[in-house]
C-alpha positions in Angstrom: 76.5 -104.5 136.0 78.8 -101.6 137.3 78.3 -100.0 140.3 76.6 -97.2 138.5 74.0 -98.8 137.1 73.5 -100.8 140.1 72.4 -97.4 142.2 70.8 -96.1 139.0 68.1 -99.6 139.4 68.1 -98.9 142.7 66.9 -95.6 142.5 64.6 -96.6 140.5 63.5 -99.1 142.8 63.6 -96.9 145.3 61.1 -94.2 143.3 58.5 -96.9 141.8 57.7 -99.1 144.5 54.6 -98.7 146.4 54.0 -98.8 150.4 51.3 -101.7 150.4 52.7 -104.3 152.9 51.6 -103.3 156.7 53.2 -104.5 159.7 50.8 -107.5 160.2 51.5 -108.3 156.3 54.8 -108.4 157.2 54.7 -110.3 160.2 52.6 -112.9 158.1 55.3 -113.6 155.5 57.4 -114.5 158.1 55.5 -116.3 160.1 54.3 -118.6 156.9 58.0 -118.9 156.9 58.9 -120.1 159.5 55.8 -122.0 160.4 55.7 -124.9 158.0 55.4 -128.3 158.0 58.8 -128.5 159.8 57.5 -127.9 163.1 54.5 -130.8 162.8 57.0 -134.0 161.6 60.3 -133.1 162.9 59.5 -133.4 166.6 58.8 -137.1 166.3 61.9 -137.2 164.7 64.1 -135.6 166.9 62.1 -137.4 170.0 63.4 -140.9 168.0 67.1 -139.7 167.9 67.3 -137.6 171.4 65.3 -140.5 174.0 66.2 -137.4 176.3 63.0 -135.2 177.0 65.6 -132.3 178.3 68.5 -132.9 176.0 65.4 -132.6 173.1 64.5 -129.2 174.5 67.2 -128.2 175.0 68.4 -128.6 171.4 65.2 -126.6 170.1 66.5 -124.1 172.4 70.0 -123.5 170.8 68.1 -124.2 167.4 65.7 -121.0 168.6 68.9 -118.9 169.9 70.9 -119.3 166.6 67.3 -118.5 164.9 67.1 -115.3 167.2 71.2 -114.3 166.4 70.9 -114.3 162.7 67.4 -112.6 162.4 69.3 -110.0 164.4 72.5 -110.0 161.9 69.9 -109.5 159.1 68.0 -106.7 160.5 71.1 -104.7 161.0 72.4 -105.5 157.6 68.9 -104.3 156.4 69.2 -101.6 157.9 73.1 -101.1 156.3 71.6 -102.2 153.0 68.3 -101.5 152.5 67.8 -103.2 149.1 66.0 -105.5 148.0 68.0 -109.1 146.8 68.5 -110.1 150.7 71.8 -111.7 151.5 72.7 -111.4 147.9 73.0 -107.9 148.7 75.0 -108.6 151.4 77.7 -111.0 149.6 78.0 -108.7 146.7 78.9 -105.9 148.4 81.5 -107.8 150.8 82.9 -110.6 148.4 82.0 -109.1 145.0 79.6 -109.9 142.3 80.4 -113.7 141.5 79.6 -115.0 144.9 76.6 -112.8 145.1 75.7 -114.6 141.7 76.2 -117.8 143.0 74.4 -117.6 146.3 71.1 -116.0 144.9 70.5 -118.9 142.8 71.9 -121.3 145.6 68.8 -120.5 147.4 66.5 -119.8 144.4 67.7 -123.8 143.1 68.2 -125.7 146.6 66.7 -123.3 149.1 63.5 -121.6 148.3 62.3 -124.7 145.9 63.4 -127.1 148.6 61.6 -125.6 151.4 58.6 -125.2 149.2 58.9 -129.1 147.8 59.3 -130.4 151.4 56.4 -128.2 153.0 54.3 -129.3 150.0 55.2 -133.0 150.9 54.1 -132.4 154.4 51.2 -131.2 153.8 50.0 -133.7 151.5 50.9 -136.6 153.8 48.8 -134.7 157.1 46.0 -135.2 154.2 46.3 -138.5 153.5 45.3 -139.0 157.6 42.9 -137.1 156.8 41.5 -138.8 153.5 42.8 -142.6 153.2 42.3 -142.4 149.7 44.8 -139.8 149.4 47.3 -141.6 150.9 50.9 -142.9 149.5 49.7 -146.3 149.5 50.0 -146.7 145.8 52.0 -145.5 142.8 49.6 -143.5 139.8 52.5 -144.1 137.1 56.6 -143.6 137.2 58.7 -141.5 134.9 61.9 -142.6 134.0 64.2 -139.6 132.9 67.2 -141.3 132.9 69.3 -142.7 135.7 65.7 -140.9 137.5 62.8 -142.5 138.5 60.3 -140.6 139.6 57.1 -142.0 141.5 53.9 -140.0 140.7 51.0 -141.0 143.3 48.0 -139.5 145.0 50.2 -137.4 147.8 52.4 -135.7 145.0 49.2 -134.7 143.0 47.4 -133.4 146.3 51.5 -131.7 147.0 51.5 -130.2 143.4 48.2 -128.8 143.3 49.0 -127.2 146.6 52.1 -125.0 144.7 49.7 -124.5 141.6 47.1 -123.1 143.9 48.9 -120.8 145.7 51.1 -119.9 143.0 48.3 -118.8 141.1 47.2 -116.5 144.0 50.3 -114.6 143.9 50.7 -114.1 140.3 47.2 -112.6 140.6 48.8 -110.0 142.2 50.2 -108.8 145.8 46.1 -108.2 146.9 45.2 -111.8 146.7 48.7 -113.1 148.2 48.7 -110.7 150.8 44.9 -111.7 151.7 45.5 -115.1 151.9 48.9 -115.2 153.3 47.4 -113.4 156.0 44.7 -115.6 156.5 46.9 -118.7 156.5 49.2 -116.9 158.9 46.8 -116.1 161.5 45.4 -119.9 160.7 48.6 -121.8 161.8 49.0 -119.9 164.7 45.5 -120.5 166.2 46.0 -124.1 165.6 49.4 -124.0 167.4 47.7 -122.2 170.3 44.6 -125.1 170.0 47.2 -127.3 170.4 49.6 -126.1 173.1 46.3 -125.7 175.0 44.4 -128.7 174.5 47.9 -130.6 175.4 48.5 -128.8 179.0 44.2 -128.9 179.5 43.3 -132.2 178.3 46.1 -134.4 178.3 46.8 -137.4 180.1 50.4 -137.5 180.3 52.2 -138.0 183.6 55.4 -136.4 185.3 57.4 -140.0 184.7 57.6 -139.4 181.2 60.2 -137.0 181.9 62.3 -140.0 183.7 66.0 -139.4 182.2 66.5 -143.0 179.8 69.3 -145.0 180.8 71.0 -145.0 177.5 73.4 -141.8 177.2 72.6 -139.4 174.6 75.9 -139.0 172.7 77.6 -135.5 170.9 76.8 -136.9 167.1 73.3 -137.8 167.3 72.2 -134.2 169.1 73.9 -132.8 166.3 72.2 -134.6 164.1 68.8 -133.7 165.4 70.1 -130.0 165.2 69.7 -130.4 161.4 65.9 -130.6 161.4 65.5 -128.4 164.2 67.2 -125.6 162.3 64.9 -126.2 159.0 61.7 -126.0 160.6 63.1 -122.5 162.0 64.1 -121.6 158.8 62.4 -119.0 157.0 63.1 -115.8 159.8 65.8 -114.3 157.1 62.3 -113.7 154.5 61.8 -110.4 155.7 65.1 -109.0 154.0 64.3 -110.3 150.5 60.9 -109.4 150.5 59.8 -106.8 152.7 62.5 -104.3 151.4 61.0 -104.6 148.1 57.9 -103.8 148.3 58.2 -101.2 151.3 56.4 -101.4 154.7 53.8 -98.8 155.7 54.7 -97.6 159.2 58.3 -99.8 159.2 59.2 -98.4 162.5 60.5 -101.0 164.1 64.0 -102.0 164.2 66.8 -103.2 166.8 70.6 -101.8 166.6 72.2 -103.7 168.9 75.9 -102.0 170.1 
């Protein structure tokens, strides 16, 4: 596409779309973003590869920090480039059109389908505790497609009927997702709060826990653990594809940072 019919669509973008999103509807699609299943299974995992209570923090710190820097890159570039397409918007107008190409469906193949797959799967295994008979215990049937064998069981029905659901919701239109994106929002943050709470009021843990281990904690395996730590904080870059396109009421925040 040239670069006049580039601004000619966005133009038109700009003219069409309709201020429906609020602040809290915006604050809601990121935090359903960032707030996943990442942050309920990857603490247990880091806490098996860093024995270190403080060299764990600390790594969710840096992972929180270099969360914080790049929302901050983005919101400037948003504010460069307010169009909608995100970092694709970004790449093409500072590399050209190929590696814009290439990096929108990057994240549309491995990035936005991944995170979606893998919050999907972590929801459907907090189930199974719930309901035993929902549990991975047992295959349904296996597809073989190839050198690919794919195991169909209880948890990946109860994980695809999760997507189906909610995809459903937002084809209906942006009411419906907007309604229950909100309410699922607010919903993970109350039990966050539940659980931060319940943890410093009714917990039985003692001061020796934070003893430091004998055994060092070396350079590759907090490294390692930084992996994780930055997917379950993944998600804060949403509000630059989304929220551009379909234009904030009362948008009046913003940080320029000089």
């Amino acid at each position: 596409m040239t670069s006049s019919g580039r601004a000619a669509l966005e133009q038109t973008q700009s003219s069409t779309l309709v201020r429906r999103l609020g602040p809290l509807d915006g604050a809601s699609i990121i935090v359903s973003n960032v707030i996943g299943s990442g942050i309920f299974i990857v603490p247990a995992l880091v806490a098996g590869w860093i024995p270190n209570v403080w060299a764990m923090l600390a790594a969710w710190g840096v992972g929180g920090l270099l969360a914080f820097a790049g929302a901050m890159a983005y919101a400037e570039l948003a504010v460069l480039r307010p169009h909608a397409g995100g970092e694709y918007v970004y790449l093409r107008d500072a590399f050209g059109p190929t590696v814009g190409f290439l990096t929108g469906w990057t994240s549309f193949v491995a990035g936005f389908l991944g995170a979606i797959a893998a919050s999907a799967v972590g929801f459907a295994a907090f189930v199974g505790q719930l309901f035993p008979m929902l549990t991975d215990s047992g295959p349904f049937f296996q597809l073989s497609l190839g050198f690919i064998s794919l195991t169909v069981s209880s948890q990946t029905l109860v994980a695809l009927a999760l997507i189906v659901v909610l995809t459903v919701v937002h084809v209906r239109g942006l009411g419906p997702g907007r309604v229950v994106q909100n309410i699922l929002a607010v919903s993970k943050v109350a039990i966050l709060i539940v659980l931060i709470v319940a943890g410093f009021s009714i917990g039985t843990g003692s001061i020796g826990n934070f003893t430091l281990p004998s055994q060092p904690i070396t350079a590759e395996l907090w490294l390692l653990a930084l992996i994780p730590i930055m997917f379950s904080f993944s998600g804060w870059n949403a509000a630059h594809t989304w929220l551009v396109r379909y234009r904030i009421q009362n948008a009046m925040f913003h940080w320029q940072w000089r």
